[in-house]
Each structure stands twice: as structure tokens, then as C-alpha cells.
RODOMI-142952 format. One line per 10 residues: number of its first residue (from 1); their letters; for each residue x, y, z of C-alpha. Coordinates in steps of 0.5 Angstrom, whole numbers, always signed. Last residue first. Example, Ala and Ser with C-alpha at 12.3 -4.5 7.8 and 13.67 -1.06 7.14 Angstrom:
% RODOMI-142952
2 = SA = +27/-2/+14  +25/-9/+16
END
This chain:
% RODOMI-142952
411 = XXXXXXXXXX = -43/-88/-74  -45/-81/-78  -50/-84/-83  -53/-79/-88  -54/-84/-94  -48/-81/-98  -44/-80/-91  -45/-88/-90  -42/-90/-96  -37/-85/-96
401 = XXXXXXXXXX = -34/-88/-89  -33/-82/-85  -25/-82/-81  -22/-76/-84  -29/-72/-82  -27/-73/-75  -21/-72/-76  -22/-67/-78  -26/-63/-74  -21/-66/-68
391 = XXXXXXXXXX = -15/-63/-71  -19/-56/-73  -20/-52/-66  -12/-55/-65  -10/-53/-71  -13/-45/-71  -12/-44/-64  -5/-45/-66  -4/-41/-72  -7/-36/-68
381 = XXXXXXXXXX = -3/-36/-62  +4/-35/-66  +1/-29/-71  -1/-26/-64  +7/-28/-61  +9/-25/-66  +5/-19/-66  +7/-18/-59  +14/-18/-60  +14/-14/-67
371 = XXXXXXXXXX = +9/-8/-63  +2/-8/-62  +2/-3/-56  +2/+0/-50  +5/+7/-47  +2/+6/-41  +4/+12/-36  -1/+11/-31  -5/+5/-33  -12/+7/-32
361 = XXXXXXXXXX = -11/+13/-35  -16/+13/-40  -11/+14/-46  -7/+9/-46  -13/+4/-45  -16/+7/-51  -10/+6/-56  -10/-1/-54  -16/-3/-55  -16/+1/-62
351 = XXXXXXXXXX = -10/-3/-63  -13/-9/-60  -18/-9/-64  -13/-9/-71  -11/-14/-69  -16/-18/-67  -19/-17/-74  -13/-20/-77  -12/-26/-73  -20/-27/-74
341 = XXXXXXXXXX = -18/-27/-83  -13/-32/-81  -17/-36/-76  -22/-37/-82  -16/-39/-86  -13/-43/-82  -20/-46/-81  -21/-48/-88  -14/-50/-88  -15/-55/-84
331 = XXXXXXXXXX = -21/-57/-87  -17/-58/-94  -11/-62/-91  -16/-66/-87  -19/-68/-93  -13/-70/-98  -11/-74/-92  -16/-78/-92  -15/-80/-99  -19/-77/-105
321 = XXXXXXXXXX = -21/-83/-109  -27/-81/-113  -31/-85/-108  -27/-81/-101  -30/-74/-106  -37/-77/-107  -38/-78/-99  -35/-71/-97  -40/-67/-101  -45/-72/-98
311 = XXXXXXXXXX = -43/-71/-92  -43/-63/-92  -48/-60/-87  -45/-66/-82  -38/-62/-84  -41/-56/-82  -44/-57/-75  -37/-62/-73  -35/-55/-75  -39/-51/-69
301 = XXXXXXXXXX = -37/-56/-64  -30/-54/-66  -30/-48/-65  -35/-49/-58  -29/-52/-56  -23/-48/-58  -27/-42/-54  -27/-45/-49  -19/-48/-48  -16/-41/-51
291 = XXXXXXXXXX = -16/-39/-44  -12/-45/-42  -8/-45/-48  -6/-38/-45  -5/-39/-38  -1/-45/-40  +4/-42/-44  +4/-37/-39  +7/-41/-34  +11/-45/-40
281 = XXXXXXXXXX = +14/-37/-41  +16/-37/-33  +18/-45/-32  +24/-43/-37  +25/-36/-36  +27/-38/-29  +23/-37/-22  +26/-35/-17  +20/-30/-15  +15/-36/-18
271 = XXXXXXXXXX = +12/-38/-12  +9/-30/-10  +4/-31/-15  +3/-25/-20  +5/-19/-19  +10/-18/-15  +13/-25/-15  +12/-25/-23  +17/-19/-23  +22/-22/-19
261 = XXXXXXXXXX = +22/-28/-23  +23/-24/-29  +29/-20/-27  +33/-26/-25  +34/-28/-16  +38/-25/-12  +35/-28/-5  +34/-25/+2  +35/-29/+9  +36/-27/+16
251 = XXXXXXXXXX = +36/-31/+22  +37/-30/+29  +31/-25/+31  +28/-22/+37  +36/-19/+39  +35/-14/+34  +42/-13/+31  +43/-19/+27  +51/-19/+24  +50/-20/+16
241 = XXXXXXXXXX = +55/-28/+15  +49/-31/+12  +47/-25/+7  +54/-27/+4  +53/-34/+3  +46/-31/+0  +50/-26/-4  +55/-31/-7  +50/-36/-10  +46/-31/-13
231 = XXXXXXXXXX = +52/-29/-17  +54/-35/-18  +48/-38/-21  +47/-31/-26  +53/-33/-29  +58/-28/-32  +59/-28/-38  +59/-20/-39  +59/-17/-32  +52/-18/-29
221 = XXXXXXXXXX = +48/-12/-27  +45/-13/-20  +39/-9/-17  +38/-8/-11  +31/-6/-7  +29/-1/-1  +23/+0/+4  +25/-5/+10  +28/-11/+13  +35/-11/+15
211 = XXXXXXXXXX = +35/-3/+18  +41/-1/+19  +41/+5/+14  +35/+7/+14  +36/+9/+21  +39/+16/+18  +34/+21/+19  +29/+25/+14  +32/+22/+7  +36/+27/+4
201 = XXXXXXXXXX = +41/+22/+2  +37/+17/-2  +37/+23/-7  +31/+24/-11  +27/+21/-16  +20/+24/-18  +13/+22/-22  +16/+15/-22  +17/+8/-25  +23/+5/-24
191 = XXXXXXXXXX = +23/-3/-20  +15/-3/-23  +15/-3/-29  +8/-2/-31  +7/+4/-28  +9/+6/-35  +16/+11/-35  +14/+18/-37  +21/+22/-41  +26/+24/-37
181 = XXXXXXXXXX = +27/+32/-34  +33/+33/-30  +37/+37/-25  +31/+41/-22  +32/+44/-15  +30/+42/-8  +26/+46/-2  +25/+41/+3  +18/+41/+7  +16/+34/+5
171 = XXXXXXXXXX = +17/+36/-3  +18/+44/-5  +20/+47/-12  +26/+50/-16  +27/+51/-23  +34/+50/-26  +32/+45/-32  +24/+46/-31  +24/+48/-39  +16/+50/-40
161 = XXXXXXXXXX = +11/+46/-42  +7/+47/-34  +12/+48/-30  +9/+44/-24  +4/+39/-28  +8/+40/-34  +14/+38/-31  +10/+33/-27  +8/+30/-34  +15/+30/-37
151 = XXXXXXXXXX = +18/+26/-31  +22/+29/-27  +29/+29/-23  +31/+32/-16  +36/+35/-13  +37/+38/-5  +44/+35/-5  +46/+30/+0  +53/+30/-1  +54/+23/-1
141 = XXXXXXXXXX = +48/+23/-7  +51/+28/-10  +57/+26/-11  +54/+19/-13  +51/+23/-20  +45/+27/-20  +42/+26/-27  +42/+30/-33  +39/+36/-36  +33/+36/-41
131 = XXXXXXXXXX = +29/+30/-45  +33/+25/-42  +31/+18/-44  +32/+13/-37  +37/+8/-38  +38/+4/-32  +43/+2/-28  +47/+8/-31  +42/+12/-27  +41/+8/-21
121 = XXXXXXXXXX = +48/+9/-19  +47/+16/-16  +43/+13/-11  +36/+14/-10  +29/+16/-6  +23/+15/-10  +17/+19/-11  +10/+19/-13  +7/+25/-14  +0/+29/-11
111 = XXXXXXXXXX = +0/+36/-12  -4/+41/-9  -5/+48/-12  -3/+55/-9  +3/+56/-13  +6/+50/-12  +3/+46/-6  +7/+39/-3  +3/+32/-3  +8/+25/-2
101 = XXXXXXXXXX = +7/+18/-5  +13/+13/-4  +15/+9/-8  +20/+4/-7  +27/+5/-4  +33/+5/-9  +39/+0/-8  +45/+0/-15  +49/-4/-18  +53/-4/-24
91 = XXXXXXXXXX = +59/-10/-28  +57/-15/-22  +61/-22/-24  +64/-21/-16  +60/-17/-11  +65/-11/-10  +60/-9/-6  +53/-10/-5  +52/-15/+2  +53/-9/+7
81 = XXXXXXXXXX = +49/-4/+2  +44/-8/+1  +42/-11/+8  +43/-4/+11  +38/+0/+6  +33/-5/+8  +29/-11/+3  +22/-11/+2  +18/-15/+6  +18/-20/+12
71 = XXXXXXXXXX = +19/-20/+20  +18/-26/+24  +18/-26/+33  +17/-31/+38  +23/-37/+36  +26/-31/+30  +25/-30/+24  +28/-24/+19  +26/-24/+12  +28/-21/+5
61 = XXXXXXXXXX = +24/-18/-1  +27/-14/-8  +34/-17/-9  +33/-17/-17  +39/-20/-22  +39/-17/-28  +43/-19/-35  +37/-22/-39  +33/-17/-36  +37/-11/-40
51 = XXXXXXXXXX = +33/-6/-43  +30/-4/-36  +30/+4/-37  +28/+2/-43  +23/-4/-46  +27/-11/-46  +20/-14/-44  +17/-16/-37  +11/-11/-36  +10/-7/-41
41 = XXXXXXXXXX = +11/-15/-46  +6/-17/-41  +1/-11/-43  +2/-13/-50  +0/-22/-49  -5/-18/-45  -8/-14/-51  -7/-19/-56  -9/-26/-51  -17/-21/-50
31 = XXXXXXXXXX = -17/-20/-58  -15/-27/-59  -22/-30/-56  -26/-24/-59  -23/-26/-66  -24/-32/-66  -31/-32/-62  -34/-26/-68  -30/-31/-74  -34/-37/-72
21 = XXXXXXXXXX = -40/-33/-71  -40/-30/-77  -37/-36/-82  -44/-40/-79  -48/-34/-80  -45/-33/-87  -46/-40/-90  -43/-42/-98  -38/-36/-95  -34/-39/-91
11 = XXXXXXXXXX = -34/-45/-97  -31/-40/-102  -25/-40/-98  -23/-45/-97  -25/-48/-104  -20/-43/-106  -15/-44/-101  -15/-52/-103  -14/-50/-110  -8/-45/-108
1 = X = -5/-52/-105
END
């Protein structure tokens, strides 16, 4: 084996340019699966707050219908408090609205946020890194008390680095006192992310709580050994029994489905919102392989050139016995190897990649990077565009009759 690897090696380098372009498609074509393998691992990974997918169960959209009429979109406040409690095997839930963007002025200077109303539970639902105070609590939510928790960048932008714990600001003509400080959440985790969260409660009226369709989502935490299955199966079967106020419809449907089933739906294809993790990774297998698929390609012509060059090498080591496994083994760890050394300069490019795109503000909040998942997941790709790239080649090379490749014929 370690004479193989030195053979290898030193034909990458019997003809540079040849090693060069190979090297340069390899590592492009594994840079761009690195940097969306990390910028997956942002959106679905067991990354805080939401640190517990396997135990998640989303309702994020729901749908009314009638003869005449169809209403759809995210879920509303009253669907979700009447079906949420007491769901047997929920260990926590918790119902918050979507994002919403508001402008207020502090000190003469125009602030745009990104806000989300919430309940008290949100918090323990989702674990947030306090960087001062707390949270508000249920009591607070009940109470509407006028608090509200940032994160460090809309600190910094109100009070700039200074404690904002006990301070004071105004959002949508309210004056609303600071309770808390967490660290910034990428943009990237959708059921949380936030410039500021404040109580539910403090809404402008109360008709958010009738609404069946409307602004809010839910968010289950399954009890220990609790099926995921049952749960969804009981809030369908409880969503059936929920009582249609507008006459205009008759049906109401909403579904509990996994974490990352809801994530795929919001961002990616509407089809996959029950999606489980199974049918989720064969999906982006599938995107991966079909990516790799080109530039495989033009790989594997590239070594068909190589191994063409080098007939007669093959032609006098087949007369000497070397069986045709021997051969392929030594091309496979040919292109291992050039893979390889790919796999390492991609590395390296996605981390300046990845540290550029935190930086540029293209994604707010990101926080992206080469971690243990995405490295693994980079080595894994990397081994497999190296033997699909490499299986035809040589077998193609497997099969050269010496003769022939000594004389320069390649039937």
C-alpha cells in the first residue's frame, strides 16, 4: 500500500497541468458542497435555541376551505391555544407569531428591528444564551407587561456596549422595559430568530385569538419515548373537533409534522413539510450526487487522458503479472489521493468563504462554520467523488489487453 501511495504520488506530478486542472475542479466542485453542506447544518443542525430536532414537532401552516372560499398560511393564536393543551406525550409548548418589522426612533435616530410576539413558554422551549437578565415568564405574558428581550447587535444599536438590562425604549407607540440580552441568532433559524421578542399580550387588540389561520406557529417538545406519530395524530384528530366560526368555510386542517420537515417546506419544496429524516438526507444526497455529477465527469475524461498517456506503462506491468486488480487499486488510489489533497484545499476555501459571508451581512446573524458535522460530511463527499470519478477510468484500464497497449491500440 505505501508503495502504491508513492507511485501515486509521483505520477501527479510526472504532468503538472493535467494534476492542476484536476486539482482546480476538485476543489471547486467540493468548496461549493462544504459551504452549502455548513449553510445546512445553520438551518437544520442541533444548533441553540433549536438544540432538540429530534424531539420537535412544528404546526407552522393551516388551512381553511369552503364551497366558494380557501383561506391558507401560517396557523392562528386560536387554533393553537384550543388544540395545544394538555397534548398527551408534550413534555413543553409554546405558540409565538412570525416576524414582524417595525421602525421606532431612539434619540433622534430611525431603527428598523425585527420583532416577534411570544409567550412566556418560548423561553424554555427554546434555549437562548442569556448575555444579561432573563426572560419574561407566563406571568408576564398573562399580565401584559410592557418587557421585552434583545439581542446584543439591537443593544448595541439602542445603547450601544453598554448594560441595557432596566433601560427603556419605545416600539409601536409602547414604552417597553429591557428584561434581557441574548446572544444574536442567525437568520438562518427561522422559528427564532429576532432583533427583539416581546409578550403576545401587548398585541394592539385581541382578535388574534380567534383567528384559525393567521400570523402565529406552535412548537411541541415530546416527552422522553414519546412517539412523534401519536402526538401528530392526536392534533389532527383534535384540529377536526375545532368549531369554524366564519360561515364562508366548514373545513380546517393543520398538521404536526418534525422539525425538519418544517424547515424543508419554508425553505425549500412546500412537499417535504412531513417529510421524515429519512426522505429529508436521500433528498439532499440526491442534490449532492446530482451537483458532483459534471464535474465527475469531466474527471474521469480527464483520467481516460492519463491512462491513454500511459498504455505502455500498463502493457509492461499486465506481462509481468500484475493482475488487474493491482491496477485498479493503484488508480483508485491515484485519484484518492488527488481528491485528497482537493478535499484539503476546499477545506481551507470554505473557511475564508465562510468567514466572508458572516461578515458581509448577507445572512444576518450568521455564524457559519466548518464544524466536526460539516467536516465529516465533507471528508464523506470527498471519498465519494473520489471513487465515482475513479471507478470507470479504471476499470477501463482494468480491461487493456498488454499487447495492445504496448502497440498503442485501445479496443
Amino acid at each position: 500500500m505505501l508503495s502504491t501511495l508513492k507511485l501515486a504520488v509521483k505520477v501527479l506530478l510526472r504532468r503538472k497541468f493535467f494534476t492542476f486542472v484536476s486539482l482546480f475542479a476538485v476543489t471547486f466542485t467540493l468548496l461549493v458542497l462544504l459551504v452549502s453542506a455548513a449553510m445546512l447544518d445553520g438551518i437544520f443542525g442541533p444548533n441553540g435555541p433549536e438544540d432538540r430536532p429530534d424531539r420537535t414537532l412544528v404546526v407552522l401552516k393551516a388551512e381553511s376551505a369552503g364551497k366558494e372560499s380557501r383561506r391558507n398560511g401560517w396557523a392562528g393564536y386560536g387554533l393553537l391555544a384550543r388544540t395545544f393543551p394538555d397534548m398527551p406525550g408534550v413534555e413543553r409548548s409554546t405558540i409565538f407569531a412570525e416576524p414582524r418589522k417595525l421602525t421606532t426612533y431612539h434619540e433622534g435616530r430611525k431603527i428598523t428591528v425585527m420583532t416577534r410576539r411570544t409567550d412566556g413558554e418560548f423561553w424554555k422551549v427554546f434555549r437562548f444564551d442569556f448575555v444579561e437578565g432573563g426572560p419574561y415568564d407566563t406571568d408576564a405574558e398573562a399580565q401584559a407587561l410592557p418587557v421585552v428581550v434583545l439581542n446584543e447587535s439591537t443593544r448595541d444599536r439602542f445603547f450601544g456596549a453598554r448594560r441595557a438590562v432596566g433601560k427603556t425604549l419605545e416600539l409601536d407607540g409602547r414604552r417597553l422595559r429591557v428584561v434581557g440580552v441574548v446572544r444574536d441568532v442567525p437568520s438562518l433559524r427561522f422559528l427564532t430568530t429576532a432583533d427583539m421578542w416581546f409578550p403576545t399580550s401587548l398585541s394592539r387588540s385581541d382578535a388574534y385569538k380567534k383567528e384559525l389561520v393567521g400570523d402565529f406557529a406552535g412548537v411541541m417538545i415530546l416527552a422522553p419515548g414519546a412517539e412523534a406519530s401519536d402526538v401528530s395524530a392526536e392534533f389532527r384528530r383534535r384540529v377536526a373537533t375545532v368549531p369554524m366560526d366564519d360561515p364562508r368555510f366548514d373545513t380546517l386542517t393543520a398538521s404536526a409534522v418534525p422539525l425538519l420537515g418544517a424547515v424543508a417546506s419554508f425553505f425549500f419544496f412546500e412537499q417535504l413539510d412531513s417529510a421524515g429524516p429519512t426522505v429529508m438526507f436521500g433528498v439532499l444526497w440526491l442534490m449532492a450526487l446530482a451537483f458532483m455529477a459534471l464535474p465527475a465527469l469531466n474527471l474521469v475524461n480527464l483520467n481516460l487522458s492519463r491512462i491513454l498517456e500511459r498504455a505502455g506503462e500498463i502493457g509492461v506491468r499486465k506481462s509481468f503479472g500484475a493482475t488487474s486488480w493491482t491496477l485498479v487499486r493503484q488508480f483508485l488510489m491515484e485519484n484518492i489521493v488527488l481528491v485528497a489533497i482537493g478535499g484539503l484545499h476546499a477545506a481551507l476555501a470554505t473557511m475564508i468563504v465562510l468567514a466572508i459571508l458572516n461578515r458581509s451581512g448577507l445572512i444576518p446573524y450568521a455564524t457559519l462554520s466548518l464544524n466536526y458535522r460539516v467536516l465529516g460530511w465533507g471528508m464523506l463527499l470527498t471519498l465519494v467523488f473520489g471513487i465515482v470519478s475513479g471507478v470507470l477510468p479504471a476499470w477501463r484500464m482494468s480491461r487493456l489487453h498488454p499487447v495492445g497497449a504496448l502497440q498503442g491500440r485501445f479496443e
